[in-house]
LOROVEX-802745 format. One record per residue (C-alpha): residue in one letter; residue number from 1; x, y, z. Coordinates in steps of 0.25 Angstrom, whole numbers, plus 2048, in hexadecimal, padded with zeros to 3 digits. Each point is the difference from the previous one (the first is absolute). Last residue first. Example, Ala and Ser with C-alpha at 12.3 -4.5 7.8 and 13.67 -1.06 7.14 Angstrom:
REM residues 2
<site><aa>s</aa><i>2</i><c1>837</c1><c2>7FC</c2><c3>81D</c3></site>
<site><aa>a</aa><i>1</i><c1>7FA</c1><c2>7F2</c2><c3>802</c3></site>
//
This chain:
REM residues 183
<site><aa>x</aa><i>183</i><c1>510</c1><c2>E39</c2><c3>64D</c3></site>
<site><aa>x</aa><i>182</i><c1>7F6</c1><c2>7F7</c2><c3>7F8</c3></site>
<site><aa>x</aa><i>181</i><c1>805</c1><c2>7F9</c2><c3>7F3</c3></site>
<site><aa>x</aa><i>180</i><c1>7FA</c1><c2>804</c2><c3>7F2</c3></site>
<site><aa>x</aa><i>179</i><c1>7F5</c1><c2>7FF</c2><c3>7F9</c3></site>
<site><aa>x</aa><i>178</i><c1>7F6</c1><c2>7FD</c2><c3>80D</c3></site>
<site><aa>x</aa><i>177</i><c1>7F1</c1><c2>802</c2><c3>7FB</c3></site>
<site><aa>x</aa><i>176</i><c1>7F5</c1><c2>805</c2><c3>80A</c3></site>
<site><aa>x</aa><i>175</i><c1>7F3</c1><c2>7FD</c2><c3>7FA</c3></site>
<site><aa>x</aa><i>174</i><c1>7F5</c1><c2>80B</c2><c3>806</c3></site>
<site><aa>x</aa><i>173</i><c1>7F7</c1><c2>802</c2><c3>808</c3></site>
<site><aa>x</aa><i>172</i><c1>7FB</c1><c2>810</c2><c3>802</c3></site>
<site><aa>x</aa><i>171</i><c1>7F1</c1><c2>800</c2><c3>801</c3></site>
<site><aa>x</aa><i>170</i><c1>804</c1><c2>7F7</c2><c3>80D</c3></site>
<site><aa>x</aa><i>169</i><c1>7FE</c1><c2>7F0</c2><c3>800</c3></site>
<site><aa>x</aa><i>168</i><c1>80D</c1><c2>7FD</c2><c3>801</c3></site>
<site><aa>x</aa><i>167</i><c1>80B</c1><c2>80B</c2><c3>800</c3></site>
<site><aa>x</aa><i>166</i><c1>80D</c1><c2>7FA</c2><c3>7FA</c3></site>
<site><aa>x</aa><i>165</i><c1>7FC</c1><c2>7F3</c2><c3>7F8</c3></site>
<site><aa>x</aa><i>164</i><c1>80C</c1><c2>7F8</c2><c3>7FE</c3></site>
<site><aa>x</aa><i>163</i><c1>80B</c1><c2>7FB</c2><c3>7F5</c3></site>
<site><aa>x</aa><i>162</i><c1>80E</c1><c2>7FB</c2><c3>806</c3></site>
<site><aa>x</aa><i>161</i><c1>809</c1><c2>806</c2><c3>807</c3></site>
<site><aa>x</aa><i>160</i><c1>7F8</c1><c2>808</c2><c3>809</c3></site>
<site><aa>x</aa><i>159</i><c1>7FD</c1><c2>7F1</c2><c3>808</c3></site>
<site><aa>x</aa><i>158</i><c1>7F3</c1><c2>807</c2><c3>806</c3></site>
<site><aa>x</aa><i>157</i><c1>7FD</c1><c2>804</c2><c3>80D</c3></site>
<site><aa>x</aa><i>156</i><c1>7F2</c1><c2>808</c2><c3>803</c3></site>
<site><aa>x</aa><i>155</i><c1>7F8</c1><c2>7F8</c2><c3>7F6</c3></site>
<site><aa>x</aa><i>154</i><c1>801</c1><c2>7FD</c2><c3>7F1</c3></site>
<site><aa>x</aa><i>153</i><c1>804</c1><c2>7F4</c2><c3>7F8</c3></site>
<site><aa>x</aa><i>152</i><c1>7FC</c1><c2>800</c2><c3>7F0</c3></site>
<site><aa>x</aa><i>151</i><c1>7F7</c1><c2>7F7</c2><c3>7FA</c3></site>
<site><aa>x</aa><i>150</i><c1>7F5</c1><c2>80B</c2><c3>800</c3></site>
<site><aa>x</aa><i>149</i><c1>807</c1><c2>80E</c2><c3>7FD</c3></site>
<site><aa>x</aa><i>148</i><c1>801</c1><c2>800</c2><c3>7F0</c3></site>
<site><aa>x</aa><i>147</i><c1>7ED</c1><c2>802</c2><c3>801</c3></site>
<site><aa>x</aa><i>146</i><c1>801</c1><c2>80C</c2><c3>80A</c3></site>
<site><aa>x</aa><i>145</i><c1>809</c1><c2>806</c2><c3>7F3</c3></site>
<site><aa>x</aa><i>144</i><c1>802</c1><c2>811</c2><c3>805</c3></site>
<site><aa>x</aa><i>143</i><c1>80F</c1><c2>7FF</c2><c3>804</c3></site>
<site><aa>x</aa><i>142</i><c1>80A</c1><c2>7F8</c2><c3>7FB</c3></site>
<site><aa>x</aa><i>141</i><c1>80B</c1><c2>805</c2><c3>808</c3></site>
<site><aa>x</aa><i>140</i><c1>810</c1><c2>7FD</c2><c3>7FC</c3></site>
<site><aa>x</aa><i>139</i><c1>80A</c1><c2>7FE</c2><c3>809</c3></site>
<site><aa>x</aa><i>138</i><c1>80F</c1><c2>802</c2><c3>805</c3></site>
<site><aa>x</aa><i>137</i><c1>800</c1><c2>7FB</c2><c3>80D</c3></site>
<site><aa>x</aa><i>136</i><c1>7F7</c1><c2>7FF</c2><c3>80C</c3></site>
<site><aa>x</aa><i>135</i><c1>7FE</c1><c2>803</c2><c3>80E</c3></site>
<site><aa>x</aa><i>134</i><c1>7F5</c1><c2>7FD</c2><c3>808</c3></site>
<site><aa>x</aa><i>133</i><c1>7F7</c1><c2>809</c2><c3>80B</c3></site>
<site><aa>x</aa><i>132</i><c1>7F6</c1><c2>7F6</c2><c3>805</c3></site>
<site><aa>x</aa><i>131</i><c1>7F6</c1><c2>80A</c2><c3>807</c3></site>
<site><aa>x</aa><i>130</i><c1>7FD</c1><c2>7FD</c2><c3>80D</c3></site>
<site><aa>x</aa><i>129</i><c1>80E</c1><c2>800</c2><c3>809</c3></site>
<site><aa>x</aa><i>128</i><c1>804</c1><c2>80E</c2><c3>7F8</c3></site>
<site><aa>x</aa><i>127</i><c1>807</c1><c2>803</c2><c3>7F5</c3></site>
<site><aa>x</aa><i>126</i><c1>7FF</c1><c2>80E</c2><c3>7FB</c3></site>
<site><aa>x</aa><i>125</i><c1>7F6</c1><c2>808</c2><c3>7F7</c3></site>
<site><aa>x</aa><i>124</i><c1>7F6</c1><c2>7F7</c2><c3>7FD</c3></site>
<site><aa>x</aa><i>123</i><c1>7F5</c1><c2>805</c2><c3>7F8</c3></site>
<site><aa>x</aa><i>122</i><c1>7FE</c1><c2>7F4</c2><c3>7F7</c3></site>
<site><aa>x</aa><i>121</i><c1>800</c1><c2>7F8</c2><c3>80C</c3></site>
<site><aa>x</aa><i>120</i><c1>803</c1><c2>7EF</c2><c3>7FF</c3></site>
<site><aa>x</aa><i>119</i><c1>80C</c1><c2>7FD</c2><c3>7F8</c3></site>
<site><aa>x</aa><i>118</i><c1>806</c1><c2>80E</c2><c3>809</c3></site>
<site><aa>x</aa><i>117</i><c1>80B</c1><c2>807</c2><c3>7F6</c3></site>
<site><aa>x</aa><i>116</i><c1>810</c1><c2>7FC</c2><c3>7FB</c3></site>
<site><aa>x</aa><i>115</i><c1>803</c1><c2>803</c2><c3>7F7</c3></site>
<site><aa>x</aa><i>114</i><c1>7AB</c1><c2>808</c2><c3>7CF</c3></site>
<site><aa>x</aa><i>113</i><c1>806</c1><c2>80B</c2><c3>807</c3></site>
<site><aa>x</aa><i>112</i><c1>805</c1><c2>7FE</c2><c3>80E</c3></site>
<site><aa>x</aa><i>111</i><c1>7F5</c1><c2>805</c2><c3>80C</c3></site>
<site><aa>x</aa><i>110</i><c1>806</c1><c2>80D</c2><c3>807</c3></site>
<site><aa>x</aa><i>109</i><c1>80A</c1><c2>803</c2><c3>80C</c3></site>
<site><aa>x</aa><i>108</i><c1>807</c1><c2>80A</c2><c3>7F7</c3></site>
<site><aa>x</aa><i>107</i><c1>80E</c1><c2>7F8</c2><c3>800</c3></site>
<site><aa>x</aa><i>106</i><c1>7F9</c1><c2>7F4</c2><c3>7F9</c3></site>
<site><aa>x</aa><i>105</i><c1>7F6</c1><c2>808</c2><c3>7F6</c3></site>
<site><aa>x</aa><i>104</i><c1>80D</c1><c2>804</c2><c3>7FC</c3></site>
<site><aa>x</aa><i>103</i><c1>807</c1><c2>7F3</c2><c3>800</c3></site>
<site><aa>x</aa><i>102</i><c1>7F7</c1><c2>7F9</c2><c3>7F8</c3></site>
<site><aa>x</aa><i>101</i><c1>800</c1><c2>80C</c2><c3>7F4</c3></site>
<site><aa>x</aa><i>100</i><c1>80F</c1><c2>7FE</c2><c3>800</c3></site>
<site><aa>x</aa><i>99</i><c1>7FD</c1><c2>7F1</c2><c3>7FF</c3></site>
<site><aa>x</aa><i>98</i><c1>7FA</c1><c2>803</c2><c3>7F2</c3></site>
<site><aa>x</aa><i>97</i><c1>808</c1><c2>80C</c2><c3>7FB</c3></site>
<site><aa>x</aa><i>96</i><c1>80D</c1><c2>7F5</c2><c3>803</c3></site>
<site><aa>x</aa><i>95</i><c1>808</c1><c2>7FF</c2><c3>80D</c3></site>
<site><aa>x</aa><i>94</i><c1>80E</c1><c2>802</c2><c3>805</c3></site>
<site><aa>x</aa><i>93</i><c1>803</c1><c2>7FF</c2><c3>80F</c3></site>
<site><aa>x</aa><i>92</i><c1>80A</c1><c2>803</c2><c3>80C</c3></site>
<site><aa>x</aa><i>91</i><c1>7FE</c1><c2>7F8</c2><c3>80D</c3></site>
<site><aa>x</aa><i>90</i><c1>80E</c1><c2>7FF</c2><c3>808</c3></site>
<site><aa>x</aa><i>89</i><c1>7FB</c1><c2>7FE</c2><c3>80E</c3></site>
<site><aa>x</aa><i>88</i><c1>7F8</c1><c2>806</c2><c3>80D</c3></site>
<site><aa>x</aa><i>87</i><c1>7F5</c1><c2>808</c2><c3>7F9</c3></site>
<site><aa>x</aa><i>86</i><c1>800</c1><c2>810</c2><c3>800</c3></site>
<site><aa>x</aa><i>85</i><c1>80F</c1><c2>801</c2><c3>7F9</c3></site>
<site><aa>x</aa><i>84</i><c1>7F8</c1><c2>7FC</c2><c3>7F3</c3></site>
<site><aa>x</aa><i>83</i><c1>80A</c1><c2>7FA</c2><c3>7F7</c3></site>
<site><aa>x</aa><i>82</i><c1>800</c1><c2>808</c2><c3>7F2</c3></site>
<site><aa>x</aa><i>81</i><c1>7F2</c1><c2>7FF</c2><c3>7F7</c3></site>
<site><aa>x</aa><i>80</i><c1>800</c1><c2>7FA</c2><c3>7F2</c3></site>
<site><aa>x</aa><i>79</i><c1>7F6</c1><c2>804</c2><c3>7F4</c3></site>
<site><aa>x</aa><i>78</i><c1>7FD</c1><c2>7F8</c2><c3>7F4</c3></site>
<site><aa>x</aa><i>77</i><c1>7FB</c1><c2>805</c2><c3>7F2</c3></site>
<site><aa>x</aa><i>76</i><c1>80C</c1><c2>800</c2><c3>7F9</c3></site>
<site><aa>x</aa><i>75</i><c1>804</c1><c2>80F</c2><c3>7FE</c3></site>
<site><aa>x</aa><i>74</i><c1>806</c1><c2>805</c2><c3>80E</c3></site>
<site><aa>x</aa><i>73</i><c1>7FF</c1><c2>80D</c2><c3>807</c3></site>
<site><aa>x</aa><i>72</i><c1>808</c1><c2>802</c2><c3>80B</c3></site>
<site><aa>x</aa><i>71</i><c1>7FE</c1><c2>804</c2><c3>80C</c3></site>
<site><aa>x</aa><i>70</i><c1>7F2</c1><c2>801</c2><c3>800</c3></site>
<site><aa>x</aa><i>69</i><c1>7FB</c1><c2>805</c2><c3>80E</c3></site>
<site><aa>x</aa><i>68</i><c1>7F4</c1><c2>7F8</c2><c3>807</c3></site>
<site><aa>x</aa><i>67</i><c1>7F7</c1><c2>804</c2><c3>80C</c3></site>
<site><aa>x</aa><i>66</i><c1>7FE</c1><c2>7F5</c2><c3>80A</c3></site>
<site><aa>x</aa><i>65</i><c1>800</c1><c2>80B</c2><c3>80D</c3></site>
<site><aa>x</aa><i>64</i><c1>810</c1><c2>7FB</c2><c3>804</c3></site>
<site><aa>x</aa><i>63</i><c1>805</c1><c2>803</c2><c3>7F1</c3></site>
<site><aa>x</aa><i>62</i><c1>7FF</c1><c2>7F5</c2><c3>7F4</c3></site>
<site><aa>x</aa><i>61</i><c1>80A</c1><c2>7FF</c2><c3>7F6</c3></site>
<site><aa>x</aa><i>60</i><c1>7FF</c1><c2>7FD</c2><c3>7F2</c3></site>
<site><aa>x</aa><i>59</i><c1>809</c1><c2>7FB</c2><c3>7F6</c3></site>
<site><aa>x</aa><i>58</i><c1>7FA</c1><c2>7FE</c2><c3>7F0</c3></site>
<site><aa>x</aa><i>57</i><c1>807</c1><c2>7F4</c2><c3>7FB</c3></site>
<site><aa>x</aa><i>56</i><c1>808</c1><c2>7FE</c2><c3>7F5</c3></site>
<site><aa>x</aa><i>55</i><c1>80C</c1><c2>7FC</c2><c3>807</c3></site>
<site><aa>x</aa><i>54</i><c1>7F8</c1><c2>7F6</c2><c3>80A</c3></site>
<site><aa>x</aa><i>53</i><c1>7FA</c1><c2>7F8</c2><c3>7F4</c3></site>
<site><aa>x</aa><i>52</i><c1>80C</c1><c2>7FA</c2><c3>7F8</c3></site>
<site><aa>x</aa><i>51</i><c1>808</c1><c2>805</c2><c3>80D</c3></site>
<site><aa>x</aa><i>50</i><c1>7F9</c1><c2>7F5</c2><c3>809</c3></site>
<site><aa>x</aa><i>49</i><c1>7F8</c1><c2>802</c2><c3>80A</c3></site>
<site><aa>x</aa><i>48</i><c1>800</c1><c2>807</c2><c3>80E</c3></site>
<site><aa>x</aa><i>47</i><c1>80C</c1><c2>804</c2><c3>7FF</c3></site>
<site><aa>x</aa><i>46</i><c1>7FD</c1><c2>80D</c2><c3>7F8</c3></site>
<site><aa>x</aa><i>45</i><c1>7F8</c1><c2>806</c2><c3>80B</c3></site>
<site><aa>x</aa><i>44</i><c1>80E</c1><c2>7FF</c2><c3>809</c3></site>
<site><aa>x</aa><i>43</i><c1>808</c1><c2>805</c2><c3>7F6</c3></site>
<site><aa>x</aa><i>42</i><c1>7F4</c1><c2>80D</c2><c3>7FE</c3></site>
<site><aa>x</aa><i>41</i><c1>800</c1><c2>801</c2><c3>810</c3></site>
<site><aa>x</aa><i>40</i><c1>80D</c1><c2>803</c2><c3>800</c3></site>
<site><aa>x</aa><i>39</i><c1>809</c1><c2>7FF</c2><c3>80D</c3></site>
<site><aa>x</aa><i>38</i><c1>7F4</c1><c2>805</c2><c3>80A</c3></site>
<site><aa>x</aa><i>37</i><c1>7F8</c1><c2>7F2</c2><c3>7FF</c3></site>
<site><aa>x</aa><i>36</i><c1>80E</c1><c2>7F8</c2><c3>801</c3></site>
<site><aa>x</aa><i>35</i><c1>803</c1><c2>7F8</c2><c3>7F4</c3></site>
<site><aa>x</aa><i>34</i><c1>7F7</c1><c2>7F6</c2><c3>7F9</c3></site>
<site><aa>x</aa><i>33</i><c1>809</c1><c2>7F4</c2><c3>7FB</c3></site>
<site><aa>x</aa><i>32</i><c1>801</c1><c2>7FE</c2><c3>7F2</c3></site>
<site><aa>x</aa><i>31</i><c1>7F9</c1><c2>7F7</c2><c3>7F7</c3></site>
<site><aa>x</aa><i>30</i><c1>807</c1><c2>7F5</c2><c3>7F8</c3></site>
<site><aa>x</aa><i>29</i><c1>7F6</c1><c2>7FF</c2><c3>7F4</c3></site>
<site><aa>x</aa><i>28</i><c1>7F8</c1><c2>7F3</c2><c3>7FF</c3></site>
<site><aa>x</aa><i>27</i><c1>7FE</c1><c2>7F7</c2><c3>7F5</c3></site>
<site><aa>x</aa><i>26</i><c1>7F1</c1><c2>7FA</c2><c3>802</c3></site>
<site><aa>x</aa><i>25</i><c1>7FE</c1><c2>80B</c2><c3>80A</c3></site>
<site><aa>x</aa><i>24</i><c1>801</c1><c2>80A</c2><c3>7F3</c3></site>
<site><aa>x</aa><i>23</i><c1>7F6</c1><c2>7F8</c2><c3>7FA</c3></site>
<site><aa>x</aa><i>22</i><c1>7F7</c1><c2>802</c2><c3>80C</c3></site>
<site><aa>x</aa><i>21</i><c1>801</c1><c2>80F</c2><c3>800</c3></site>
<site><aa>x</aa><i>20</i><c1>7FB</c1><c2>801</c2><c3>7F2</c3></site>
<site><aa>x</aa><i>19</i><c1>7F4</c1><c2>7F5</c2><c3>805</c3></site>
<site><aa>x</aa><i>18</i><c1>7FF</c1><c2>80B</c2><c3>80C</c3></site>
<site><aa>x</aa><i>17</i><c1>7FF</c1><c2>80D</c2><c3>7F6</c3></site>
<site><aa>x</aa><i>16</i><c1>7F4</c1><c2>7F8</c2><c3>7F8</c3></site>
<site><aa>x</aa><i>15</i><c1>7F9</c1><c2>7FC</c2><c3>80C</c3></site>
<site><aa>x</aa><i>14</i><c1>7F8</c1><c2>7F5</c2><c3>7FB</c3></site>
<site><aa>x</aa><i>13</i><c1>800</c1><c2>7F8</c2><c3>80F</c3></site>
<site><aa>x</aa><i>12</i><c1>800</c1><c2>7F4</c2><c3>7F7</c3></site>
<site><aa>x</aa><i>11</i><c1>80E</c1><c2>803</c2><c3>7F9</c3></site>
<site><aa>x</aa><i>10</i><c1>805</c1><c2>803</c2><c3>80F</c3></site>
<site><aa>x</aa><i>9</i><c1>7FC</c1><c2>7F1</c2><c3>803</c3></site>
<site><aa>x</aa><i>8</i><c1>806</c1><c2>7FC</c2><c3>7F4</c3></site>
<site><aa>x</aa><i>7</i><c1>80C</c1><c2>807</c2><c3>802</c3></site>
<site><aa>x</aa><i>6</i><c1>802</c1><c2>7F9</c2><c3>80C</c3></site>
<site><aa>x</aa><i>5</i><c1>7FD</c1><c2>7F3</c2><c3>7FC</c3></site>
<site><aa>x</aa><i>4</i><c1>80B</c1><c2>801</c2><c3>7F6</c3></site>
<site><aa>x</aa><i>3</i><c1>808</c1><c2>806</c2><c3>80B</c3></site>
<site><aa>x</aa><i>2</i><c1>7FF</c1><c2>7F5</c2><c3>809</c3></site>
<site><aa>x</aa><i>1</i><c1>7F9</c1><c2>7FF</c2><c3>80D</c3></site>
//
């Protein structure tokens, strides 16, 4: 896929913080690798996008019961989470208030609002024979659009370096875009 049709896809989505994020995959900004979990959680939130939105972002961190604790507040809108030492690779992430409300309904076990993780479960925890675990690269998630997801691959191995459907026909589907390359 090209970027040109990349963007458009993100365009189409109308998510004003992922169309932002989409011109900044159009000229990308090197990202650094996320350090170890214990090293410093803020440096390992902040590789998970580039600096134009990672410096500005509020950091949070999630303790063993789902709670979150600022760690620093930011001023753009986005937030970025440090790797989880809970899930078997490097998996740190920046979102916008939109996918931020996602991912709360997500960790609480409840229906969305209108890495590397299982392409099947939602709920996995850890690899198993059943549940498709994948790894990906750098990415961004468009989430909440059912209509962005048909004409795109999905099912329990997908080529993660291109475009695909993470979590079919679940309340959480989503497009999985590669921005990077994988680890």
């Amino acid at each position: 896929m090209t970027i040109q049709k990349l963007r458009v896809a993100l365009v189409a989505a109308a998510f004003g913080a992922v169309v932002g994020a989409a011109a900044v995959a159009q000229q990308p900004e090197p990202m650094a690798s996320a350090p170890p979990m214990a090293a410093d959680p803020i440096a390992s939130a902040q590789s998970a996008a580039p600096a134009s939105i990672s410096s500005k972002a509020t950091i949070v961190q999630m303790d063993g019961k789902g709670a979150m604790t600022v760690l620093r507040k930011g001023t753009n809108g986005w937030t970025c989470m440090p790797d989880s030492p809970t899930t078997p690779g490097p998996d740190p992430m920046c979102f916008d208030a939109n996918a931020g409300k996602w991912a709360e309904a997500m960790f609480a076990h409840k229906p969305p609002p209108s890495g590397a993780a299982s392409n099947v479960d939602p709920y996995a925890t850890k690899p198993t024979a059943e549940n498709a675990w994948v790894k990906t690269g750098p990415h961004i998630m468009v989430v909440g659009s059912k209509e962005i997801l048909s004409g795109y691959p999905s099912g329990p191995t997908p080529d993660t370096s291109a475009p695909y459907v993470m979590w079919a026909g679940t309340p959480y589907a989503h497009l999985m875009v590669p921005v990077g390359t994988q680890p």
